[in-house]
N, C-alpha and C positions, 0 to 999 in steps of 0.2 A: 339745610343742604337740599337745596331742588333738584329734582329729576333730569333725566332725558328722553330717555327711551318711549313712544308715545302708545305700546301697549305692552300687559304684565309676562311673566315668564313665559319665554316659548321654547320652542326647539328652533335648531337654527341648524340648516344643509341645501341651504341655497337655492328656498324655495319658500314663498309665502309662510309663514307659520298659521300650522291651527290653533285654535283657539288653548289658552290656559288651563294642559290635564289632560287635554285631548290627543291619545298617541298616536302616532305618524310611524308608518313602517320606515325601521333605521336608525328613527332621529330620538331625540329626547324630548320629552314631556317637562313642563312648567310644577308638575306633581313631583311629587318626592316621600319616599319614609323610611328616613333613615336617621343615624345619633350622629354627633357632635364629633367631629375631628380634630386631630392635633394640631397643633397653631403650624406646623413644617408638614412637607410632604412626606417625610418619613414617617410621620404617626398615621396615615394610612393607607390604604393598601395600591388606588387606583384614584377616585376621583381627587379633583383639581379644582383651587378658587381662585380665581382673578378677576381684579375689581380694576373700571376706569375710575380715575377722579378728576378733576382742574376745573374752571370757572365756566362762566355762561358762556357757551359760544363755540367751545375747545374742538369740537367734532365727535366727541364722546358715542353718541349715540350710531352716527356712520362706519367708526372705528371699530366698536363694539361689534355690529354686524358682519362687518368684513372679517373679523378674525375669527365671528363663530363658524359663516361661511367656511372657511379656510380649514377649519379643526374638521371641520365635518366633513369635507373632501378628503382625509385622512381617514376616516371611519370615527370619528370620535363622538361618544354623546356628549350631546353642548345643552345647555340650558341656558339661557338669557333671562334676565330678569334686573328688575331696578329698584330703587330705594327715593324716595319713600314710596311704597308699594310692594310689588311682587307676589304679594297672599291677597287673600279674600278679603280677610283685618285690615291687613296694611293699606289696601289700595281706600277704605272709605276714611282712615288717617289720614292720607295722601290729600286727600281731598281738602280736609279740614287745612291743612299745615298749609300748602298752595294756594286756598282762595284767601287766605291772611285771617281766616276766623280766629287764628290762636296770637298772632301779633300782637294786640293790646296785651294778652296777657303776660308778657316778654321772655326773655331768652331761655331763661329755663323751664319755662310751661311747654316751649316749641322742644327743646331738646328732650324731656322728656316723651313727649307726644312719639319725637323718632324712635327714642329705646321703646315705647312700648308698640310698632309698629313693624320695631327691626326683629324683636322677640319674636312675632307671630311668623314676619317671613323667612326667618331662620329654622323655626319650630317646623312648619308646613311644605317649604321647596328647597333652603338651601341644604339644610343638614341632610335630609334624605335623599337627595340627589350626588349628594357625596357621598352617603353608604352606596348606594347601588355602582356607585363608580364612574359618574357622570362628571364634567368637567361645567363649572358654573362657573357664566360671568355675568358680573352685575355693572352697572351703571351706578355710579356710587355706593358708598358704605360706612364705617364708622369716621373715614380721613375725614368725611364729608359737614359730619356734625363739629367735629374738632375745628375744624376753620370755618363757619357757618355761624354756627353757636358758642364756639371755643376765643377763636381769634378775634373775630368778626362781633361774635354778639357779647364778649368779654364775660364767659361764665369763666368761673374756676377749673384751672385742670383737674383736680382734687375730684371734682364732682363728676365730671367729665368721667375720667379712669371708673368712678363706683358703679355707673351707669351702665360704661361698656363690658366691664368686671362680669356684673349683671346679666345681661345680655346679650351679649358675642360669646363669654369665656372665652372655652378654647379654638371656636371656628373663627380663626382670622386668616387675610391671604395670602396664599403663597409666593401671588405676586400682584402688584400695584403698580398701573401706567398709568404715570400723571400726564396727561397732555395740556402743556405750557403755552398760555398764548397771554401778551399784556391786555390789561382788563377793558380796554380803550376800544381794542380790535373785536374781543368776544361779545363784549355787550353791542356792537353793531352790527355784527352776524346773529344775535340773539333777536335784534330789534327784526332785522331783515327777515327772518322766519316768524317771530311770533306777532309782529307788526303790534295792534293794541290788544292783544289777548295777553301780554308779560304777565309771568305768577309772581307771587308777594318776592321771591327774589330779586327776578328781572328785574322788579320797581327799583330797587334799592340805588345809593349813587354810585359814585366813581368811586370815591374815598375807599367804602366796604367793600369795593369788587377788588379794590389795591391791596385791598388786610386780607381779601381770602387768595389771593396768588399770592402774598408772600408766606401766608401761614400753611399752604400745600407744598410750597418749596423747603418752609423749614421742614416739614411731616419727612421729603423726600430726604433731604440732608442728616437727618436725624435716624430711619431704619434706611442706607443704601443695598442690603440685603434683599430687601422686600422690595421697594419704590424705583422706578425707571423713569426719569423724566423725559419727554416725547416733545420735542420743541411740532406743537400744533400749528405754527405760521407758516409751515410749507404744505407743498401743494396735497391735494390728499391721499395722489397715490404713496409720494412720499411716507406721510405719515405711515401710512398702512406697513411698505415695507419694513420702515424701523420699528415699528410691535411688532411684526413676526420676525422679526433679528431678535428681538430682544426677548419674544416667548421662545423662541430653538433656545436662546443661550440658557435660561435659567430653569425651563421645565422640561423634562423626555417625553420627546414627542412619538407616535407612533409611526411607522413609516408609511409613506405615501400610496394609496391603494393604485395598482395597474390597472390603464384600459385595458379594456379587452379590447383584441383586434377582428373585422372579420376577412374572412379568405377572399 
């Protein structure tokens, strides 16, 4: 499951982020120290998880920004962060899994690589940005090894489940926007941006980019509680507004702060 996002957890209020840790009056930090929340937002008190998912190309990473923007013109603390990455640990993982070092070794040397990479950035930013009652979104997450590694690279769900068992437990999201586009369109928006720089994903063919959009849409089919599908082939204000329809409907938002006017 490759990334998007092209640097590690920040704050997001619609304004350059500082650097990873580094706090910003208002906004939220990439840091965190806090425990493990209930898999619903009833098991805690205030923060909030949402993860984008869907294939190469989806607008993940623009999308992602616009709605931290958005939360944070609300007053909300936002943390952005991605997979594989987001920690100190994770991001030299990240590394390894994207230049294809771990490929030869096959599908479950790679999935493993992400549990123990997703470990460190749940240990280190997610969980404790959710004690403190910050609202984390990530650029991928667990969907992402299940259709990557699961569908895609034909491990066992068996193995799959003991992995995430392991290493997610009870931090799973409250909410999940898949953003759908066919895999034809995103890999030429991927090529269009990353031109000959593609990670070991982007290489991949047509065929694997069709088994991971149909194995994100069963993920969506299968918890419709959790999962929003976001048809990505429209324009991207578009897009934008149907994730903020779709986070008013299913999460309580704070209300919207007043300018202040002057005389």
């Amino acid at each position: 499951m490759p990334p998007r996002p092209s640097s590690p957890p920040r704050r997001a209020a619609g304004k350059p982020a500082p650097e990873a840790g580094v706090p910003a009056a208002g906004k939220a930090t990439g840091k965190a120290t806090g425990p493990v929340f209930g898999g619903a937002a009833a098991a805690r008190a205030h923060g909030r998880f949402i993860t984008f998912e869907g294939g190469e190309g989806a607008g993940k990473s623009t999308q992602l920004r616009r709605l931290a923007e958005k939360l944070a013109e609300r007053g909300v603390d936002v943390v952005t962060t991605r997979e594989p990455g987001g920690s100190p640990g994770a991001e030299i993982i990240r590394h390894v899994l994207l230049s294809g070092a771990a490929k030869p070794f096959g599908s479950f040397a790679e999935a493993a690589l992400f549990a123990a990479a997703r470990a460190d950035h749940l240990a280190v930013t997610i969980r404790p940005a959710l004690e403190r009652g910050a609202w984390v979104i990530c650029d991928r997450f667990a969907d992402s090894t299940r259709a990557y590694q699961g569908a895609a690279g034909n491990l066992d769900p068996a193995l799959l489940d003991a992995l995430e068992a392991a290493t997610v437990g009870d931090t799973r999201p409250d909410l999940t926007l898949l953003l759908d586009i066919p895999a034809e369109e995103g890999l030429a928006r991927a090529a269009a941006r990353s031109g000959t720089g593609a990670d070991r994903f982007e290489r991949e063919g047509l065929t694997f980019h069709r088994q991971l959009r149909d194995a994100f849409l069963a993920i969506a089919a299968r918890e419709p509680a959790r999962c929003v599908v976001i048809d990505g082939r429209d324009e991207p204000d578009v897009v934008t507004k149907a994730i903020w329809q779709a986070v008013s409907k299913r999460l309580p938002l704070p209300r919207a702060r007043r300018r202040s006017s002057r005389a």
